[in-house]
N, C-alpha and C positions, 0 to 999 in steps of 0.2 A: 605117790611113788613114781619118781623118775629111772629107768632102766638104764644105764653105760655101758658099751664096750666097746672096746679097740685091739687096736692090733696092734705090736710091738717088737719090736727086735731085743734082742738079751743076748748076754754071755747064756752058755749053759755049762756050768762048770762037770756035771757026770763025763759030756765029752768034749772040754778044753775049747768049743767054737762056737759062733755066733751063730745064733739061732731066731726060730718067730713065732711068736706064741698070741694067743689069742687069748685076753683074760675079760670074764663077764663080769655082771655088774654083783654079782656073790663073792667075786675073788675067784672065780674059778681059772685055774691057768691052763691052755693045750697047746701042747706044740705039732707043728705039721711044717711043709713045704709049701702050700699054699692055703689062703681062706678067703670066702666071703661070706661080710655080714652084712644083716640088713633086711630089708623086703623084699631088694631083690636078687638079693643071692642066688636063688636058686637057676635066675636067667642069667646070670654069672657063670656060675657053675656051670653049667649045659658049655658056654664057650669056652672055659676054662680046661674042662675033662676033655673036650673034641681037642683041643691044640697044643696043649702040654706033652714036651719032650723032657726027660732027663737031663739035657746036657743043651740047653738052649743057649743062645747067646744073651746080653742082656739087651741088644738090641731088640731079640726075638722075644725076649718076656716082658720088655716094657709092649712093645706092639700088641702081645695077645692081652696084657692087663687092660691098656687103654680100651681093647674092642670088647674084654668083657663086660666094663666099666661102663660104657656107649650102649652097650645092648641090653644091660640091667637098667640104666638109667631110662633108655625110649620106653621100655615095654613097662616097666613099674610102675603104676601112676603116681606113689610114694616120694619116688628118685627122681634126680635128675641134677642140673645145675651142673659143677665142672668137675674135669678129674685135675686131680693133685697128683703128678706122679713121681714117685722119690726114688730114686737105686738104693738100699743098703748095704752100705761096701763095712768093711772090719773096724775102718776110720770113724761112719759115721754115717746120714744120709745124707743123699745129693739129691736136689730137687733135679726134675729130669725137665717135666714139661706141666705146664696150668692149661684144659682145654677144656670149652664149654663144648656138652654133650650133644647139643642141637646141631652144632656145626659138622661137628665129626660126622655123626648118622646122617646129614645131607650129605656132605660130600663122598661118603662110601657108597653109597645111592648114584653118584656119578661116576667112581671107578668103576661101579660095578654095568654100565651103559657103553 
């Protein structure tokens, strides 16, 4: 038994707009605002809840995805490898940026000096 699940963009036809649903490997479908899966989600999450505004830019919510992404990867010993990061706009997804996790977590270790 192999387990899947991803994350996905969708119409939602109840209310007429693009939406992001989370479907597991049962078929199960949730929708929310944001998610993570994985191992290490949960050190995800912790970044995610701390820095989440309503009404962020997409500059501001790719930055906080990338450093949850970086901060799930280092601490998980599961993760790691690179973030893939897309915008989903109404048109479609736009690849934003490809960054190995190693590098990031060093280099935030030297803004933060």
């Amino acid at each position: 038994y192999m387990a899947c699940s991803m994350e996905s963009s969708g119409i939602n036809a109840e209310y007429g707009g693009p939406g992001l649903y989370y479907v597991d490997s049962d078929g199960q479908r949730t929708t929310n605002y944001m998610f993570s899966v994985g191992s290490g989600s949960t050190y995800a999450y912790g970044v995610m809840d701390t820095g989440y505004r309503y009404e962020m830019s997409v500059e501001e919510a790719c930055a906080l995805g990338k450093k949850a992404i970086m901060h799930a990867g280092h601490r998980d010993a599961m993760s790691g490898g690179v973030v893939n990061l897309y915008h989903m706009r109404e048109e479609g997804w736009v690849k934003v940026s490809q960054t190995d996790i190693s590098q990031m977590y060093y280099q935030s270790l030297e803004e933060k000096k």
